[in-house]
TORFI-668628 format. One record per residue: x, y, z of N, C-alpha, C in turn. Coordinates in steps of 0.1 Angstrom, whole numbers, plus 5000, padded with zeros to 4 digits. Layout:
XYZXYZXYZ ...
//
This chain:
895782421098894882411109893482461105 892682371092891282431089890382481101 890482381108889582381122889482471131 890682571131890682671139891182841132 889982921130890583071126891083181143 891183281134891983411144890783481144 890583521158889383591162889083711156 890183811153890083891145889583911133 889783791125889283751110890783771103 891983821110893083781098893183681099 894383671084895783551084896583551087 896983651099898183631108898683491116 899683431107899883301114900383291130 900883431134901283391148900083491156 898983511151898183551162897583451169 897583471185897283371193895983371200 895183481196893583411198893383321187 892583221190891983161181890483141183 889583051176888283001176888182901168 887082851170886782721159886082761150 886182701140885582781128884382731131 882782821122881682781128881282711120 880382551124879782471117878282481120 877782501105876382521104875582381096 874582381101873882251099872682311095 872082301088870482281081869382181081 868482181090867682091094866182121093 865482021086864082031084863782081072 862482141065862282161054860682241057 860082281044859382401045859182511052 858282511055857982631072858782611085 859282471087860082431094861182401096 862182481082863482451080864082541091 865582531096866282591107867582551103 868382651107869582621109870282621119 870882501122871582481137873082511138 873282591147874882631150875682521159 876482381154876582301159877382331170 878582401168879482431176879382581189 878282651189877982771191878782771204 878582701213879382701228880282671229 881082641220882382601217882982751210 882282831206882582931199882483101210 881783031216881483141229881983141242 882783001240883782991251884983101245 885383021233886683081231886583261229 884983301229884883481230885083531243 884583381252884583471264883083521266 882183471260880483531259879383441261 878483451264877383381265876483341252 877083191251876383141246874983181239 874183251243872683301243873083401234 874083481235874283631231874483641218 875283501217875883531202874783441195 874183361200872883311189871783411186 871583501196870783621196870883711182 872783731185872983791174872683781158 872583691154872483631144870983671139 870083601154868683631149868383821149 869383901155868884041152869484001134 870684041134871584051115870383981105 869783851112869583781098867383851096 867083891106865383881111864783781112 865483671120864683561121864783541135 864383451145863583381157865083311158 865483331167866983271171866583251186 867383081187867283031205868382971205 868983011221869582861224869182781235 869082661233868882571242869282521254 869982531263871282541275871082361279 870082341278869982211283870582091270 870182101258870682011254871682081242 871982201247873682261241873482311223 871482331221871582401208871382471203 871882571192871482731189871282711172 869582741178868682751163868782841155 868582891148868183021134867082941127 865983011127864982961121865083011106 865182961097865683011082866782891080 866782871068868082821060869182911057 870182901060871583011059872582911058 873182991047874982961042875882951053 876982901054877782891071878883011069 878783051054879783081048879383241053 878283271052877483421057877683421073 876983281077877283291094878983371100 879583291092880883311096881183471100 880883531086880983641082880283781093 879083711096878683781103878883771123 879883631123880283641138881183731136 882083751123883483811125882784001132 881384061123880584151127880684151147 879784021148879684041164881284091170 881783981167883584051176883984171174 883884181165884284371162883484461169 882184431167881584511174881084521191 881284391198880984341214882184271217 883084271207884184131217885684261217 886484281206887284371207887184521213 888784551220888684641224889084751213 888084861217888184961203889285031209 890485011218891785091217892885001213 893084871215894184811213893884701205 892584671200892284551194892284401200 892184411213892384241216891584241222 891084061224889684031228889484011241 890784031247890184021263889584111268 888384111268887584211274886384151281 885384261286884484201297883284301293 882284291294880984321289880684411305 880884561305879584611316878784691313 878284731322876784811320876784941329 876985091326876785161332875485291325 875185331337873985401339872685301340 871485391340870185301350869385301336 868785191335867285241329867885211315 866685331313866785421299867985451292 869185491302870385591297871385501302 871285341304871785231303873085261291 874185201292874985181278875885081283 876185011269877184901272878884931268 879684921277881084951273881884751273 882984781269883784701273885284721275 885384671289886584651299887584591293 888984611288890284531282891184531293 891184411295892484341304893784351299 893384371290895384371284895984491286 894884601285895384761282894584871291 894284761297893084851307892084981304 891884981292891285101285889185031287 888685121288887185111285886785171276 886085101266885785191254883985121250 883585191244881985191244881885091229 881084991232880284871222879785001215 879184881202878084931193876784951201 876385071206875285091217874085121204 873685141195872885131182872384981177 873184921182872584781176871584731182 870584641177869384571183869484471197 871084441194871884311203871584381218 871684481216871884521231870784581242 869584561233868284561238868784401249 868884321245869184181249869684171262 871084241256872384251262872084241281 871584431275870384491285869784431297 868984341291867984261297868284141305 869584081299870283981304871083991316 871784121315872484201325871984251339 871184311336870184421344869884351356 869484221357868884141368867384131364 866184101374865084071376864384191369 863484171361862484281356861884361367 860784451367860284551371859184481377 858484371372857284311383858284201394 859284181393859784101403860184211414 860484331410861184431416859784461427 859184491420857684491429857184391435 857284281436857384211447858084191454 859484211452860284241467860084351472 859484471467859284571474858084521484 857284471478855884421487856584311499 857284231495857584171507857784261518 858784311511859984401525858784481528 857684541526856484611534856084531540 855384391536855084311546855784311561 857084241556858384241567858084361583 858284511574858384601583856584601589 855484561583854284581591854284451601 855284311598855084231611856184271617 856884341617857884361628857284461638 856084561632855584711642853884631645 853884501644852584451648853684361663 854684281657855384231669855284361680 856184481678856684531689855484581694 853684631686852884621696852484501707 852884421700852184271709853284301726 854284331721855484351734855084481740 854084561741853584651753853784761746 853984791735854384951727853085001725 852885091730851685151727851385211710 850585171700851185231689850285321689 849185361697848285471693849185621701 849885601702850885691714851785751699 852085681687852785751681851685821668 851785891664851186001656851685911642 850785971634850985931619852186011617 851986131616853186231615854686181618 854386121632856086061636856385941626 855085881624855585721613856385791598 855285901597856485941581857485981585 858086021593858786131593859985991599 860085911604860585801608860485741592 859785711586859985591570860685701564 860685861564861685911554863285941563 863585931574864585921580865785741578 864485711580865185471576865685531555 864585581550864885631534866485651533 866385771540867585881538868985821542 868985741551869685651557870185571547 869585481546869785351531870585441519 869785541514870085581505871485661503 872185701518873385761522874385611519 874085521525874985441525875185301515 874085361506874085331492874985381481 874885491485875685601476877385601483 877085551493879185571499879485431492 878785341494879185211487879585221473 878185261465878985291453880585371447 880285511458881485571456882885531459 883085401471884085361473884585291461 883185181453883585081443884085171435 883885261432884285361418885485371422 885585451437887085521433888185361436 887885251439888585161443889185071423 888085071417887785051403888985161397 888785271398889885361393890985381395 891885351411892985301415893885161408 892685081407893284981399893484951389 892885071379893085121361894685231364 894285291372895685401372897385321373 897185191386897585061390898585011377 897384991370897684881357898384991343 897985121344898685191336899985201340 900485241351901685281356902685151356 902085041357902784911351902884911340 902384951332902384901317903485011310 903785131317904185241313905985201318 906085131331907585131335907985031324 908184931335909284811327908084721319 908584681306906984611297907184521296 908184441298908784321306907984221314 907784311326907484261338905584301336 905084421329903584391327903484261315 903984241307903584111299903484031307 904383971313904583861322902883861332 902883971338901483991348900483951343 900384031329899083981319898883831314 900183771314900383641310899983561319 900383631333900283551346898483501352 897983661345896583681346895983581341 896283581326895283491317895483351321 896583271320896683171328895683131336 895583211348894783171356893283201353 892783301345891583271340890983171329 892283151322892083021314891782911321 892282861337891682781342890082741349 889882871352887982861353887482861343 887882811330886982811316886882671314 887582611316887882491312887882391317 888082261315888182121324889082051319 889781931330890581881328890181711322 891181651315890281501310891581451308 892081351314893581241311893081191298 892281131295891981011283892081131277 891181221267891181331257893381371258 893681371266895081421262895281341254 895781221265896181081256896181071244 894381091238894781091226895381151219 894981301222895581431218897081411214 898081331222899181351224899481211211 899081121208898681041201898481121186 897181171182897381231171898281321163 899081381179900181501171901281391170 901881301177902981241172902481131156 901181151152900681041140901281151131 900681331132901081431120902381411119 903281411129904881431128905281291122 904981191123905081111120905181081103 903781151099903281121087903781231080 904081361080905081481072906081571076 906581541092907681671095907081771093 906281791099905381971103906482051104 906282181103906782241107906482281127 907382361132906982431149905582471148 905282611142903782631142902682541141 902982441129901982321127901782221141 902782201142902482131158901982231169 901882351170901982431180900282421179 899782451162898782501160897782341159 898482251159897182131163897082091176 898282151183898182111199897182171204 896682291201895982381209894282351199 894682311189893482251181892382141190 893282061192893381911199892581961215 893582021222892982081238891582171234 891382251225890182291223889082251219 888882141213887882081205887881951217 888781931226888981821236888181891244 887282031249886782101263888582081273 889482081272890782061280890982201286 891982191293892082351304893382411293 893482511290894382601283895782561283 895882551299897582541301897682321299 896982301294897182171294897682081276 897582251266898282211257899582191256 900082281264901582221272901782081274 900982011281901281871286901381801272 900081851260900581751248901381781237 901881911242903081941235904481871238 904381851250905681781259905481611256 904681571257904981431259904381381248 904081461236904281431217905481491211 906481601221907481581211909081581222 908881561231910081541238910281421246 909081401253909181231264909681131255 909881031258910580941249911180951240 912081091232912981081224914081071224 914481081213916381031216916681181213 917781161222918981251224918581391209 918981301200919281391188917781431184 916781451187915181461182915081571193 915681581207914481711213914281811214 915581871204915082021200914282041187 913981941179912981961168911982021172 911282011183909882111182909682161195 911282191201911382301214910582411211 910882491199910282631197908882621197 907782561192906582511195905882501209 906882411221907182481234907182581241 908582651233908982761243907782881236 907182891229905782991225904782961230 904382821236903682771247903782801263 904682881261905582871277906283011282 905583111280905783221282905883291295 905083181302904683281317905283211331 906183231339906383121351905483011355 903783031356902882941355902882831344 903082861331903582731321904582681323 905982771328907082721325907582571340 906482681349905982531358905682471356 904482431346903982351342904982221330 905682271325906782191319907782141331 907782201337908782081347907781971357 906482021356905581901359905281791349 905581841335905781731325906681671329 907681761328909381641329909081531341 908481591351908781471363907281371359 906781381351905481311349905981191336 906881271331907481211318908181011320 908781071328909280891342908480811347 907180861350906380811361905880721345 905180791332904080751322905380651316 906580641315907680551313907380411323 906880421334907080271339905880251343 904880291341903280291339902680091336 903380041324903479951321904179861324 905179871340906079791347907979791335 907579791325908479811322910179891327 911079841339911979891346913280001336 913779921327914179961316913780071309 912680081306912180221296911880281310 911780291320911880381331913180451331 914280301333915680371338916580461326 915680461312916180511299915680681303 914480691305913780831312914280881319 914880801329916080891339916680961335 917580871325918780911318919381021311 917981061305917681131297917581261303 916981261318916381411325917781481321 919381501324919281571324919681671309 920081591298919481631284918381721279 917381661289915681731286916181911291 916681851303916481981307917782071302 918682001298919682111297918882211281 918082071274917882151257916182261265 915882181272914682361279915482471280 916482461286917082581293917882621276 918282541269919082611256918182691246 917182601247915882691236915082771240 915482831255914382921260912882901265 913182761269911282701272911382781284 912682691294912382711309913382801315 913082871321914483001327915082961339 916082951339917082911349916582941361 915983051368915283071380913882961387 913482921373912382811374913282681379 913982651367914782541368915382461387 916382621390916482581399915682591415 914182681409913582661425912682551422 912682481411911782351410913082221418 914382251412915382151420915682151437 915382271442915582331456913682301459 912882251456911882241463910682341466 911282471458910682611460908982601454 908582531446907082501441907282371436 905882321441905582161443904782131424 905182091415904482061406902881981411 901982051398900381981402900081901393 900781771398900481641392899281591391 898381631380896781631377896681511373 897481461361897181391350897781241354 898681261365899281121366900081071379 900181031388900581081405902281011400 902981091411904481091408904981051418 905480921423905980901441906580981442 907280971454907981071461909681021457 909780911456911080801450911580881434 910380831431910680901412911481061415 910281101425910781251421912381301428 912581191438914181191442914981151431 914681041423915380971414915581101399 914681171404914681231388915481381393 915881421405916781531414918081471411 918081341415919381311412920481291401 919281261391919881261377920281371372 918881531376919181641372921081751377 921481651385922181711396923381771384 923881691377924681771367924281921361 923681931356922982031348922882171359 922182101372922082171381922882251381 924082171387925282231392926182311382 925782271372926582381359925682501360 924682521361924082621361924382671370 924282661385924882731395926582791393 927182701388928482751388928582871373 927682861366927982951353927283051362 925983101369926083231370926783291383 927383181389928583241397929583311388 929983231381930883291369930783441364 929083411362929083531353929083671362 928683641379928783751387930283801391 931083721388932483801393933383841379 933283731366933683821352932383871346 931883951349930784031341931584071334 930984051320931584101305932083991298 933383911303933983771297933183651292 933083631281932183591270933683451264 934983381272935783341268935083181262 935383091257934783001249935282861256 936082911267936782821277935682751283 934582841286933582851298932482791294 932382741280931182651275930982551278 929782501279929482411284929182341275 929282181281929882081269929181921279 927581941272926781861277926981731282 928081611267928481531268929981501279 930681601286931481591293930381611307 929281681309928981671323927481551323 927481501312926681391319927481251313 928781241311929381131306928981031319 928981071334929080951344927680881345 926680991340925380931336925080791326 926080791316925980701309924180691300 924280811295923280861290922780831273 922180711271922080661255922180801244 922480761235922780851227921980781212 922280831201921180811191921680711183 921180631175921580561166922780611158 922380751149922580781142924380831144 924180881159925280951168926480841167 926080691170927280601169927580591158 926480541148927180511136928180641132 927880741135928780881128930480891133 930580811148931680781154932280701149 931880581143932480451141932780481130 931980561121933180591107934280651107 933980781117934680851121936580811124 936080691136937380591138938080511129 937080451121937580381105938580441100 
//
């Protein structure tokens, strides 16, 4: 996977941040040569950063005139530079603004505490809830600063001037309404503007104090989760990112399609290994702008929809490391039922009623390789959460037709953990389940390869 490194800067093949590697372009020549960061917003999505921030950066490391452009998506470096340095020096920015300096992972969030002058920048880790303080020394954060802060100090002074305006037509109104204003003393007007002061400024300071101690309960919150069962905080954190991976991103049917298209051309063309597919699926959704949880969808319907029997646990495990959190593992049963519907898309009745056939195989080999957990399984069959059929609408027929077929599977599942609640412990070999006896009435195609092995067999 050239196209995509580990945010970190190792070669850890199972580390699951990634980024796109940076492509640098060189344009123009003498006084006007520059180097353009083609990919820069593509690179500052996957940080989680602003665009602006990390082209900035470059121009503090390198001393040159750095912009980006928002409108037409481009981040200059005025100078000629190697991509090969660039690189080197984003891996600088992460370490120093993107990782958290307790646990090392990049989910974190950029804040700003104290005023002014005695301003500093920390960053917030989602994973581990720790706050630990940026490189506050670097030039970047003059920027940072400035970007953060809000409105400069001459805007600030004009909203102060307004709101003076404001209060002198409100005490010219209430003379016009019969108030005598020569009746009040100068004396009482100060003594009234530092009373309205003292006011504001009280209920300024309770607001902040609630945000703090409210901010603090929900760090102590997240420790005492993390501390019990670690189980159930992975899951939370998994549950978390999910859903912020969805405000990053956009959804696009054509871009899957293809997506889903090129990974069955790799498998096609060398038997990849799991990682290799795992790691162009997410290649493919990223360089596609696609929503996070939607490399699922082209992991599912490039290596499971339409195969035979004997092919769908080849790149289960590529799945089930896709599918870690009840929100994905939903998301795979919105494949499955999507998997039928893109089967008869082309009227084709036959390669529909083959798709049927198949559900309940698909799902028995999810539930054997650990994609989907039996708790999912069965509140998706009981109606307990409606899949979000984005990419392709699902009648309401299909989705009866595809209950019905699952009904075997189902019901072995229900009857095994009945089983297992009254002999807790009995592990007997009696009790196995034996896929081709509970979907024999299915009449469920089986593989080429599967018959011929019979027929010699009988010979």
């Amino acid at each position: 996977m050239s196209g995509m490194l580990n945010v970190n800067g190792s070669d850890d093949p199972s580390y699951r941040y990634k980024m796109p590697k940076l492509i640098g372009k060189i344009e123009g020549r003498g006084n006007g040569i520059k180097t353009v960061i083609v990919n820069a917003s593509d690179i500052a999505q996957a940080l989680r950063r602003p665009t602006s921030q990390v082209t900035k950066f470059f121009g503090c490391e390198l001393g040159a005139m750095s912009r980006y452009e928002e409108k037409t998506d481009r981040a200059v470096v005025n100078g000629a530079f190697e991509t090969a340095n660039l690189q080197e020096m984003l891996f600088k920015y992460i370490e120093k603004f993107v990782l958290c300096g307790s646990c090392g992972n990049p989910e974190t969030h950029t804040e700003i505490k104290g005023k002014k002058k005695s301003a500093m920048i920390y960053l917030d880790c989602i994973a581990c809830g720790e706050t630990t303080e940026a490189d506050n020394s670097h030039k970047l954060c003059t920027a940072i600063l400035k970007e953060m802060t809000g409105p400069n100090s001459s805007s600030k002074k004009k909203d102060r001037k307004k709101k003076k305006d404001a209060e002198e037509g409100e005490d010219a109104e209430e003379g016009e309404d019969g108030v005598d204003e020569e009746s009040i003393s100068s004396v009482d007007k100060v003594k009234k503007k530092k009373k309205d002061k003292k006011e504001k400024k009280e209920k300024k300071e309770k607001k902040e104090k609630k945000a703090k101690k409210e901010k603090k309960a929900k760090k102590e919150k997240k420790r005492k989760e993390g501390s019990g069962d670690d189980s159930d905080g992975a899951e939370n954190k998994g549950e978390e990112l999910a859903t912020s991976f969805e405000t990053l991103t956009v959804h696009d049917a054509a871009a899957i399609e293809d997506s889903v298209d090129k990974v069955r051309a790799l498998i096609a063309a060398s038997s990849p290994s799991s990682q290799d597919v795992l790691n162009e699926a997410v290649t493919l959704q990223v360089n596609c702008g696609l929503r996070k949880i939607d490399s699922i969808a082209i992991l599912f319907f490039a290596t499971v929809a339409d195969q035979p029997p004997s092919k769908l646990g080849n790149y289960m495990e590529a799945l089930a490391v896709a599918s870690q959190t009840s929100k994905q593992q939903q998301e795979v049963m919105s494949c499955l039922e999507e998997s039928v519907a893109r089967a008869g898309l082309d009227g084709d009745a036959t390669k529909q009623a083959t798709a049927l056939k198949l559900i309940p195989l698909i799902i028995n080999s999810l539930y054997e390789n650990d994609v989907v957990g039996e708790d999912i399984i069965l509140s998706w069959y009981e109606g307990a959460f409606k899949p979000e059929h984005i990419r392709i609408a699902v009648e309401a027929d299909t989705v009866k037709a595809i209950k019905e077929q699952a009904k075997p599977v189902i019901t072995w599942l229900k009857e095994a953990g009945e089983e297992s609640d009254e002999d807790a412990g009995n592990n007997s070999d009696d009790d196995a389940y034996d896929p081709q006896s509970v979907f024999a009435t299915n009449n469920t195609p089986m593989d080429d390869e599967s018959d011929t092995d019979s027929d010699e067999d009988s010979d």
